[in-house]
C-alpha positions as a Markdown table, in Angstrom:
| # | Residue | x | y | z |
|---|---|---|---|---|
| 1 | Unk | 12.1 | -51.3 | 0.6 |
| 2 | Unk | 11.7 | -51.1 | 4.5 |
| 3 | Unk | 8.9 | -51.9 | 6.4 |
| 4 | Unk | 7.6 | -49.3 | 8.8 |
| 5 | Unk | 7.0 | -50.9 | 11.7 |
| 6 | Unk | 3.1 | -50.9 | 13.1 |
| 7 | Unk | 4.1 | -49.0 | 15.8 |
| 8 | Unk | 5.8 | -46.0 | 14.0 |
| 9 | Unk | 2.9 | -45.9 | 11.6 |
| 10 | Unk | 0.4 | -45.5 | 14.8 |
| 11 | Unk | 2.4 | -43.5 | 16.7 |
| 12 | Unk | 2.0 | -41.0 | 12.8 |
| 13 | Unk | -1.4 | -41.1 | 12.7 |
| 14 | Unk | -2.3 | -40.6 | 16.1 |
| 15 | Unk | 0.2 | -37.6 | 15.7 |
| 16 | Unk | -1.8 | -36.3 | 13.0 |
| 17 | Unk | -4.8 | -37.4 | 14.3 |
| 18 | Unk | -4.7 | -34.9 | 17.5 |
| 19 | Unk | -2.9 | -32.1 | 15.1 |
| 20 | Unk | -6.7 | -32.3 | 13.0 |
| 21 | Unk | -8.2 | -32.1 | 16.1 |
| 22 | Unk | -6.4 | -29.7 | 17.7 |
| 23 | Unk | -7.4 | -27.4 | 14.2 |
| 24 | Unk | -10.8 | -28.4 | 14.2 |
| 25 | Unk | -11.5 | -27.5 | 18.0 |
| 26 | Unk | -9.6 | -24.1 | 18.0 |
| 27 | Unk | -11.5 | -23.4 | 14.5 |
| 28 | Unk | -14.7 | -23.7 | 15.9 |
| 29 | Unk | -14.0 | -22.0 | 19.0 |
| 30 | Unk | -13.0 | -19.2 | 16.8 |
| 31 | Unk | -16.6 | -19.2 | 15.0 |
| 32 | Unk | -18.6 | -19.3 | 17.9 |
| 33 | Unk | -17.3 | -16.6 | 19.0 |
| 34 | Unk | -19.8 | -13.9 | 19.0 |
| 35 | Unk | -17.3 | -11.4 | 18.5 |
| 36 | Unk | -15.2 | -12.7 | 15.5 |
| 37 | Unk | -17.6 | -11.7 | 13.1 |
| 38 | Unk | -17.9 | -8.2 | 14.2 |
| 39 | Unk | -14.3 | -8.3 | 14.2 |
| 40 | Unk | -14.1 | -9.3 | 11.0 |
| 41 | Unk | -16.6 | -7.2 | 9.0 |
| 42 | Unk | -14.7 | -4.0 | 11.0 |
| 43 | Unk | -11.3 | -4.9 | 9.8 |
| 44 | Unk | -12.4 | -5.3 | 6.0 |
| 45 | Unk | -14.4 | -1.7 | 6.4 |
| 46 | Unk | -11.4 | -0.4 | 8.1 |
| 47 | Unk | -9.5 | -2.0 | 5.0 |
| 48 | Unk | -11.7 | -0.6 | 2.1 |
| 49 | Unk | -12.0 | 2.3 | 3.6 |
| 50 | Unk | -7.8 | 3.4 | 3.7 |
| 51 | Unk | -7.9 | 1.7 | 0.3 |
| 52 | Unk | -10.9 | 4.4 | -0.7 |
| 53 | Unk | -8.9 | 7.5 | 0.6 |
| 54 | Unk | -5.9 | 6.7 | -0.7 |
| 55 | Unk | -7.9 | 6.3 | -4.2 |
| 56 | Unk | -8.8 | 10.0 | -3.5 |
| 57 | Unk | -6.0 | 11.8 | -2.5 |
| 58 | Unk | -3.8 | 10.3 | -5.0 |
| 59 | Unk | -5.6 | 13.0 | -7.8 |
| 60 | Unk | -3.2 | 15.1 | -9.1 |
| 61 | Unk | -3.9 | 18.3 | -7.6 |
| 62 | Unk | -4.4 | 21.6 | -9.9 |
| 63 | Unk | -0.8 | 23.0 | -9.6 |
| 64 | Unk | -1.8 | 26.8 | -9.8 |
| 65 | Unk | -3.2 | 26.6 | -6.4 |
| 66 | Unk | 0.0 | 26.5 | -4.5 |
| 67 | Unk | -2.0 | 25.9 | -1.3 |
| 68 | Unk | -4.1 | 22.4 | -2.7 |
| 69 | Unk | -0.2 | 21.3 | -4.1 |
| 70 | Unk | 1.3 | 21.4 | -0.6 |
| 71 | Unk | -1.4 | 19.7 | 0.9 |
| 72 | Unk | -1.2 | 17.1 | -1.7 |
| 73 | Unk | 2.8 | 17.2 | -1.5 |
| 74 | Unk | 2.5 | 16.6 | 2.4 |
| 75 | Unk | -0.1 | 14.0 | 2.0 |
| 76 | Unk | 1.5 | 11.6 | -0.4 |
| 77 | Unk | 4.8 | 12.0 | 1.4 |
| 78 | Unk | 3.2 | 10.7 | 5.0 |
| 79 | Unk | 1.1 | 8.1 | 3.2 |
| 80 | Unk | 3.8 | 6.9 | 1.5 |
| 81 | Unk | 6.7 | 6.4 | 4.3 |
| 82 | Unk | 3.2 | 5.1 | 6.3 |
| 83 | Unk | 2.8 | 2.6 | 3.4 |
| 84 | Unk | 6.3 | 1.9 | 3.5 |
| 85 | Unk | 6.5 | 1.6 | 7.2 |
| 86 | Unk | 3.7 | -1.5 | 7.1 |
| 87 | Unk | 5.9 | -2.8 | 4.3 |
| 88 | Unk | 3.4 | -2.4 | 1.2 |
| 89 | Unk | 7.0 | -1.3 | -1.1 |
| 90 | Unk | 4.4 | -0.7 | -3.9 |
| 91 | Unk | 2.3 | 1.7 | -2.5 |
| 92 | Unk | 4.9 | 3.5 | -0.5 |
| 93 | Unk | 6.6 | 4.2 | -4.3 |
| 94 | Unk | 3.5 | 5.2 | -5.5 |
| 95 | Unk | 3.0 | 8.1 | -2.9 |
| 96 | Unk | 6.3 | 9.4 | -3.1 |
| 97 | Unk | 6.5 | 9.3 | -6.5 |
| 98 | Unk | 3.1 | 11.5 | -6.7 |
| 99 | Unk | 4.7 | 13.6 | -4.5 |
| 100 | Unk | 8.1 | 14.0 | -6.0 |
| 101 | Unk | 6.4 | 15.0 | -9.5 |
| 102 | Unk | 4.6 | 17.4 | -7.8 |
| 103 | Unk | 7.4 | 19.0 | -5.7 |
| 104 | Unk | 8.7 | 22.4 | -6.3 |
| 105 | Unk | 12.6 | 21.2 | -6.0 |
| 106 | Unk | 12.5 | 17.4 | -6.6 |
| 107 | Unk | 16.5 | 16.9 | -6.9 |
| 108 | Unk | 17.1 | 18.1 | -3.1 |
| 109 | Unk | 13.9 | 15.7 | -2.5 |
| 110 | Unk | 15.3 | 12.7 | -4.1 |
| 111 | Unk | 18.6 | 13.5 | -2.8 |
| 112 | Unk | 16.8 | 13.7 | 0.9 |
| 113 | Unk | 15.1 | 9.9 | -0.1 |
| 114 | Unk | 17.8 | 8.6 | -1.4 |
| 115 | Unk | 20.0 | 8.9 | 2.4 |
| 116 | Unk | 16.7 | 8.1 | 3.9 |
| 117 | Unk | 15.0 | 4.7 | 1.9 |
| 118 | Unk | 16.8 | 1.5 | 1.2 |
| 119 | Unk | 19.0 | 1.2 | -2.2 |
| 120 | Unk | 16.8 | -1.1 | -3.9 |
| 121 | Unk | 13.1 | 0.6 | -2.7 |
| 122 | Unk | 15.4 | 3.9 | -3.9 |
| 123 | Unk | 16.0 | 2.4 | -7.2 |
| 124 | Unk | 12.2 | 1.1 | -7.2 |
| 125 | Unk | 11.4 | 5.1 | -7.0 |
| 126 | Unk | 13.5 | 6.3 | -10.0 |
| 127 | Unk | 12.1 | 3.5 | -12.0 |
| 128 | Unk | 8.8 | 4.8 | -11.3 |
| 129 | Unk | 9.1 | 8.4 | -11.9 |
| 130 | Unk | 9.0 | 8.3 | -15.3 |
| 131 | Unk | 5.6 | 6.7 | -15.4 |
| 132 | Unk | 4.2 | 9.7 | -13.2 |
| 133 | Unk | 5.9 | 12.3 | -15.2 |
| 134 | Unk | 3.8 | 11.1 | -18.2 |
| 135 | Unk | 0.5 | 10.8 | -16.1 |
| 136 | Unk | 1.2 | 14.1 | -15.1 |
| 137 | Unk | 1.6 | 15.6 | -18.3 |
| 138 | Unk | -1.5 | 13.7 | -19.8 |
| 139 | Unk | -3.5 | 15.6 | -16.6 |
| 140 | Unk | -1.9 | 19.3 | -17.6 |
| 141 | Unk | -3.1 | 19.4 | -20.4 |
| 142 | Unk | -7.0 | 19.2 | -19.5 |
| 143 | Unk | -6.0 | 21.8 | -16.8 |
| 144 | Unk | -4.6 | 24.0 | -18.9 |
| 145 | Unk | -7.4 | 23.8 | -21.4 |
| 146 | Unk | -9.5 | 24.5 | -18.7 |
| 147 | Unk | -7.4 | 27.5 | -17.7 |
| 148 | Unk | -7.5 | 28.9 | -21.3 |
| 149 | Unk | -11.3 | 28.9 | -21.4 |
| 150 | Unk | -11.6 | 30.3 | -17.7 |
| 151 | Unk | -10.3 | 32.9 | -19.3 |
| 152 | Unk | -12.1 | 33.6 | -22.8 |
């Protein structure tokens, strides 16, 4: 086995030593500052709030009301490529998922996504669909009922 020489094994912790230091200074330079919480609390309420809307509009809209299902369609297809843009993949399928199962002529969309998103964010999507076709069936048929006894 081989000795570390004293020196080495100074010259280590006196490395270390002013790398803790350096942390510990800079940390609590960042905690006295009066601004840093303020900072803080705003970024998390900026966070739960885009988390909250994008809760909302994610609703299935009610697809008689052609005017609601384009705003909904136009939605979901800006928050997703936003989503995907900041690089949160999931979420970005999500939204355009919503909004191909909700879109008038979703081969030409697809076909428009597929030249547009990345192979395997692409493949993500198809892999997703099917899940949203179901949740959108399992939401018809409450709207339908609905429909049926608007009108009896």
């Amino acid at each position: 086995m081989t000795m570390i020489s004293k020196t080495a094994m100074g010259i280590a912790v006196g490395i270390a030593g002013i790398f803790v230091g350096y942390c510990y200074y800079f940390d609590q330079k960042r905690r006295s500052d009066p601004d840093f919480k303020k900072k803080l609390r705003e970024r998390r309420k900026a966070k739960k709030q885009s988390q909250r809307e994008s809760q909302e509009y994610s609703r299935i809209p009610y697809l008689k009301d052609q005017e609601d299902v384009q705003r909904f369609f136009i939605h979901e297809v800006q928050l997703g490529e936003e989503k995907l843009t900041y690089g949160d993949v999931d979420g970005g399928i999500v939204h355009l998922a919503n909004a191909v199962s909700v879109c008038g002529q979703p081969t030409q969309l697809l076909q428009v996504l597929q030249k547009t998103l990345p192979p395997q964010v692409f493949s993500l999507l198809l892999q997703r669909l099917p899940a949203v076709g179901q949740a959108l069936s399992q939401k018809l048929v409450p709207q339908s009922a609905m429909a049926e006894e608007d009108v009896e």
